[in-house]
C-alpha positions, 0 to 999 in steps of 0.5 A, a space after each residue: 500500500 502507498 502512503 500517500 495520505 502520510 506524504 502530504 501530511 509531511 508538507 507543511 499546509 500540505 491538504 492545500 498545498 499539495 493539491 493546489 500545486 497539482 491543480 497548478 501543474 494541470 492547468 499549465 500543461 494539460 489545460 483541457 484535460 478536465 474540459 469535458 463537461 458533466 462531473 468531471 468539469 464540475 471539479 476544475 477550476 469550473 467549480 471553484 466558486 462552489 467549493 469555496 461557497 461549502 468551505 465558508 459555511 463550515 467555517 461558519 459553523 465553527 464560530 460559536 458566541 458562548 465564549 468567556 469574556 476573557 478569551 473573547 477580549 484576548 482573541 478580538 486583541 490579537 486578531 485587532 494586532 493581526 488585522 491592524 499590522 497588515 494594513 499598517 503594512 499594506 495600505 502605505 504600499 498601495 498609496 505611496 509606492 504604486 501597489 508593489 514593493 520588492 515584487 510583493 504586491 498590496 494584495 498579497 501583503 495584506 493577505 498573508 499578513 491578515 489571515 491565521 492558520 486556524 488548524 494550526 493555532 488550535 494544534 499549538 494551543 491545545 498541546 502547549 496552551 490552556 482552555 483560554 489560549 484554545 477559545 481566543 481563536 473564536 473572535 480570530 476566525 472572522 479573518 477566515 475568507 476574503 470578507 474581511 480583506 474585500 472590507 479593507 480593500 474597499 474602506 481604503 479605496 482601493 477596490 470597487 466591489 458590488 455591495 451584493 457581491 459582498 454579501 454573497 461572501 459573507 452569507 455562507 458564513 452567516 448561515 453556517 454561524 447561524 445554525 452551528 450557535 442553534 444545534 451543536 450536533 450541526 456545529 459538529 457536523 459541518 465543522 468536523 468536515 472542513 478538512 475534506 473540502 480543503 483539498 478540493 477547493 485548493 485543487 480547483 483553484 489551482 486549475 485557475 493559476 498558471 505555472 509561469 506566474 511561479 517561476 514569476 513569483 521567485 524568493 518574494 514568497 519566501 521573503 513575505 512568509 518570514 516577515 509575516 512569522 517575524 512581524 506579526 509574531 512580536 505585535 500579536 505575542 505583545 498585545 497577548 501578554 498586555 492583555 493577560 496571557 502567556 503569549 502562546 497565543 500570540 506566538 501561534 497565531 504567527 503564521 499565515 492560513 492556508 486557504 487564504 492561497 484562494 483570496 486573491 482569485 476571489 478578489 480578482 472575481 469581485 473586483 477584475 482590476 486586480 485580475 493581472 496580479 492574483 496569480 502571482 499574489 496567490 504564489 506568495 501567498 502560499 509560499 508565506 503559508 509554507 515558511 511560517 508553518 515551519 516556523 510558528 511552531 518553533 517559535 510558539 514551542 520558545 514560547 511554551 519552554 520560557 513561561 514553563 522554565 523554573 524559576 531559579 533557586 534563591 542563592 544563600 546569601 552570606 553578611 561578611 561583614 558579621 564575620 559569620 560563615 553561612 553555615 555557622 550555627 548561632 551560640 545559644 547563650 545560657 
């Protein structure tokens, strides 16, 4: 029997990754190989849009309102440092340097700055962590999607996006909320499922991505993954511990998402003017995803390792100016 299911875990991000990079090599070499109509078309880039569509509402689904108070504030503080570092970075990118800086482009800096690995930050903080560092993610999974990024893009004038086609984003999101806060047996459900349409949603994306935009792409997207992992690991283990963490949670969520690889595609689809430069947004996307999932978990175990080192023993400390050795027993005076 071939591991093949053992061989993708090995890859970082590797659900996505892998089958993005398939869908890649089929879309550049045998673009018509699924152009057949029926079922098998429905799974090509053809059926991207519906793929996303289900992945959205099992997120939904996840995102419960009975959190304490305590692992609410710290999750809305670090998604605030998460959100807040990639628009300090990326909106002066767009208005003062033409949109590109180095060849990493507004988009995907604000992409990758912006969006947490989920399953990774969960992963991290359930075997490092506490029940507190666990449930921060909640406020933090509104970063799943390109919702929020349509909202910045937008709110800072750089995308003109149909109000509809917004909310045509957000709805599935809303629904899955909905009814996951209604019924845990759904919540469990449609949440426990997210990882198998992962693959498929990074399979058909890629089929939209041409391999010519990789070799494009170069060391840019190894450069934006360390930056991602350096930057928003400090402001986000920072604004942890001011808020009364450990700074475990800060220092997991570090890392860039791996479906945030299917954002640029769909602000090219809601927005055509940025169309030109998805693909290769895409590229350095998913390489940030690779570079900080290496790396998150070392830093996150430093993390662990400095709030769990014990304290050192009290050294003896000896008056010489008593003249009294420190072992010296005192005479008992009769």
């Amino acid at each position: 029997m071939m591991k093949i299911m053992k061989a993708i875990e090995r890859v970082p991000g590797g659900l996505m990754v892998v089958p993005l990079f398939l869908g890649m090599i089929i879309n550049t070499f045998f673009p018509h190989l699924l152009k057949i109509g029926g079922f098998t078309q429905a799974l090509s880039g053809d059926g991207y849009n519906t793929v996303l569509g289900m992945y959205l509402f099992t997120v939904g689904t996840k995102m419960t309102l009975r959190t304490a108070p305590r692992m609410l504030t710290r999750g809305c503080g670090i998604l605030a440092a998460k959100v807040g570092t990639a628009m300090c970075i990326a909106l002066p990118v767009a208005m003062f340097l033409g949109g590109d800086i180095f060849g990493l482009s507004t988009l995907a800096l604000l992409v990758a700055f912006s969006d947490t690995n989920g399953g990774m930050f969960l992963a991290l903080t359930s075997a490092m962590g506490d029940k507190d560092d666990v449930g921060t993610y909640v406020p933090q999974s509104i970063e799943t999607g390109p919702f929020l990024t349509m909202i910045i893009l937008v709110g800072a004038g750089l995308a003109k996006i149909p109000w509809l086609d917004m909310v045509s984003v957000v709805a599935p999101i809303l629904v899955g909320a909905v009814l996951g806060n209604l019924d845990e047996d759904l919540r469990e459900f449609f949440g426990s499922k997210e990882a198998i349409i992962v693959p498929f949603m990074a399979f058909t994306l890629g089929q939209r991505i041409n391999l010519q935009s990789v070799v494009n792409g170069g060391p840019q997207g190894v450069a934006l993954g360390v930056m991602v992992f350096v930057i928003t690991g400090t402001v986000c283990i920072f604004v942890d511990k001011w808020l009364g963490g450990t700074g475990i949670a800060g220092a997991a969520a570090s890392s860039t998402a791996g479906n945030s690889a299917a954002v640029p595609i769909a602000i090219a689809q809601a927005d055509p003017t940025y169309a030109a430069i998805a693909p290769v947004a895409t590229v350095h996307v998913a390489a940030s995803v690779i570079v900080t999932a290496v790396l998150t978990p070392l830093l996150t175990a430093y993390m662990y390792r400095r709030v769990h080192a014990r304290p050192p023993a009290p050294r003896e400390v000896h008056n010489f100016d008593s003249g009294v050795p420190p072992d010296a027993t005192p005479a008992i005076k009769g």
